[in-house]
C-alpha positions as CSV (number, residue, x, y, z in Angstrom):
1,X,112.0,75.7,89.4
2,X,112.3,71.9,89.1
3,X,115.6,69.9,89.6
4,X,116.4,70.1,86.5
5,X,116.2,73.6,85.9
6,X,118.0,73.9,88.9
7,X,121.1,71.8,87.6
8,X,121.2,73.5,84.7
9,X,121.6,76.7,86.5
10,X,124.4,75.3,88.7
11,X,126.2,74.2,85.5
12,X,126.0,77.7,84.1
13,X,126.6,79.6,87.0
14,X,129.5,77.1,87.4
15,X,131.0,78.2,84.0
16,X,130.2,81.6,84.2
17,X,132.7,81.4,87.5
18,X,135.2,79.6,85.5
19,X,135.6,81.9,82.6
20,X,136.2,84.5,85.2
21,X,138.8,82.8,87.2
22,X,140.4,81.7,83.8
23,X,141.2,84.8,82.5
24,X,144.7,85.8,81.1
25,X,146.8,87.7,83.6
26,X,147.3,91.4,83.1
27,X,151.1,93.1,82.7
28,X,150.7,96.9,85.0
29,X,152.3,99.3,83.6
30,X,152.6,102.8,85.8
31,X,153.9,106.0,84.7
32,X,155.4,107.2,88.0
33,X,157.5,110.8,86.4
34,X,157.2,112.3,83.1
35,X,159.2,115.8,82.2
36,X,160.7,117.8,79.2
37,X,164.3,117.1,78.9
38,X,167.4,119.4,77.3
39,X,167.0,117.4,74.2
40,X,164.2,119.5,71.3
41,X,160.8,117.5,70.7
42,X,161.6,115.1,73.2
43,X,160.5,113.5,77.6
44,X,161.9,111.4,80.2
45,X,159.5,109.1,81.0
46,X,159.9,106.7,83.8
47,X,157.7,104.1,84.8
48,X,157.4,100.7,86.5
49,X,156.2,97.5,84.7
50,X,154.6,94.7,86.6
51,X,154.6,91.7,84.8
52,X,152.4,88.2,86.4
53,X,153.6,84.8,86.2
54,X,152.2,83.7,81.9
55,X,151.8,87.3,81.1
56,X,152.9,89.1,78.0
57,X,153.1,92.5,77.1
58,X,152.7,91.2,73.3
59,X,154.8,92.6,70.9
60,X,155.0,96.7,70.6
61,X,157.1,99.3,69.4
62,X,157.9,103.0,72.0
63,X,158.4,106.2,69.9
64,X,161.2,106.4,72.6
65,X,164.5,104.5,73.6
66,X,163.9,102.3,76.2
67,X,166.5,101.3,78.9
68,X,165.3,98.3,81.2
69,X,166.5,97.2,84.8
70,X,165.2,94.4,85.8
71,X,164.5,94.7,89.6
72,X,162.5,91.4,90.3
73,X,162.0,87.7,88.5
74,X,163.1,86.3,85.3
75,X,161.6,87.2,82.2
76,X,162.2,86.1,78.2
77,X,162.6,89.3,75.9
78,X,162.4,89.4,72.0
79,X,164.0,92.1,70.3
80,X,163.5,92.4,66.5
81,X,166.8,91.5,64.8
82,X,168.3,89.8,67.9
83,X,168.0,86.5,69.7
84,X,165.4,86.0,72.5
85,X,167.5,86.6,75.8
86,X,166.0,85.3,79.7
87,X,167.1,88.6,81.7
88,X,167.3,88.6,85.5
89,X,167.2,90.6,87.9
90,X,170.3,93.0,88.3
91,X,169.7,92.8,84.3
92,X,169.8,95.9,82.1
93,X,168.7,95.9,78.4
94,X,168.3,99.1,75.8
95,X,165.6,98.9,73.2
96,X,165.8,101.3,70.1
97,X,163.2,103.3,69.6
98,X,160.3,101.7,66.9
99,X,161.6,98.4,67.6
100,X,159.4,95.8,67.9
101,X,159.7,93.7,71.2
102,X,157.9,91.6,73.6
103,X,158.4,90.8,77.6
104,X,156.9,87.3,78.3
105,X,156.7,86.0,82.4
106,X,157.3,82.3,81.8
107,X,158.3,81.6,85.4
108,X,156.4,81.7,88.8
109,X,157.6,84.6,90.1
110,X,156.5,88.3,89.5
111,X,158.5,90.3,87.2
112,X,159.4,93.8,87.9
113,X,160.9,96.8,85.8
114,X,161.7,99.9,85.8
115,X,162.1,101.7,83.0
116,X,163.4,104.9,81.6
117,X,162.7,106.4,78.1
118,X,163.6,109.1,76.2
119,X,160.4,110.0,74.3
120,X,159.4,111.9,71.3
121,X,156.7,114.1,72.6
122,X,153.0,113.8,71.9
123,X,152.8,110.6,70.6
124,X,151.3,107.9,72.4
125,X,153.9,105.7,74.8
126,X,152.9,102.4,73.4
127,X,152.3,101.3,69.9
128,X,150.9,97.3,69.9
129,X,152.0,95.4,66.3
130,X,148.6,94.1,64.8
C-alpha cells in the first residue's frame, strides 16, 4: 500500500468512526407488567420510558389512555389540540387515547417515565404518524 493509499484509508476509516459516533440517540421504552383488567376488550400496561438528552420519541398515537409521571429530567411534550408544556419531574400528564403526541429531551439530563395505559387489546402499543 503506498502513502497515499494509506491516507485515504485513514480518512475513510476516520469517517466511517464518525458516522457511528454521530448517530441519533435512542428513547428505551420497557414494558415491565402487562394484564387483563375488569374493563371488556381492554390491559393495563405499564412500562418505563427512557428518554437521552436530544432524543424524541417522534410523534405517535396509543390505542390506550396514557397517564405519565415523570420520575427524572425535564422534557417538552406536544399534545395535539393543546400547547406544548416542559413537564418535570413530580409531573403527571394524561393523553387520550389516538392522540397524537411527542416527548422531546431538549435538556442534558436523562428523562425518565413511567407510564400506565389502559389499552384496547391486540393492537399494537405504539402507532408512529407518517
Amino acid at each position: 500500500m503506498n502513502s497515499r493509499s494509506f491516507a485515504v484509508s485513514l480518512v475513510l476509516l476516520g469517517c466511517t468512526t464518525f458516522a457511528v459516533a454521530d448517530e441519533a440517540p435512542k428513547v428505551q421504552r420497557n414494558v415491565v407488567l402487562k394484564e387483563d383488567i375488569a374493563v371488556p376488550d381492554r390491559e393495563g400496561i405499564m412500562a418505563k420510558v427512557d428518554i437521552p438528552p436530544g432524543a424524541t420519541e417522534g410523534q405517535h398515537t396509543h390505542p390506550a389512555d396514557a397517564f405519565i409521571f415523570v420520575l427524572q429530567g425535564a422534557v417538552e411534550q406536544e399534545i395535539a389540540g393543546k400547547p406544548t408544556v416542559t413537564l418535570k419531574a413530580g409531573d403527571v400528564v394524561h393523553i387520550p387515547a389516538n392522540t397524537v403526541h411527542c416527548a422531546t429531551n431538549k435538556g442534558t439530563e436523562l428523562v425518565k417515565f413511567a407510564v400506565v395505559f389502559v389499552a384496547e387489546k391486540g393492537k399494537p402499543l405504539t402507532t408512529p404518524v407518517k
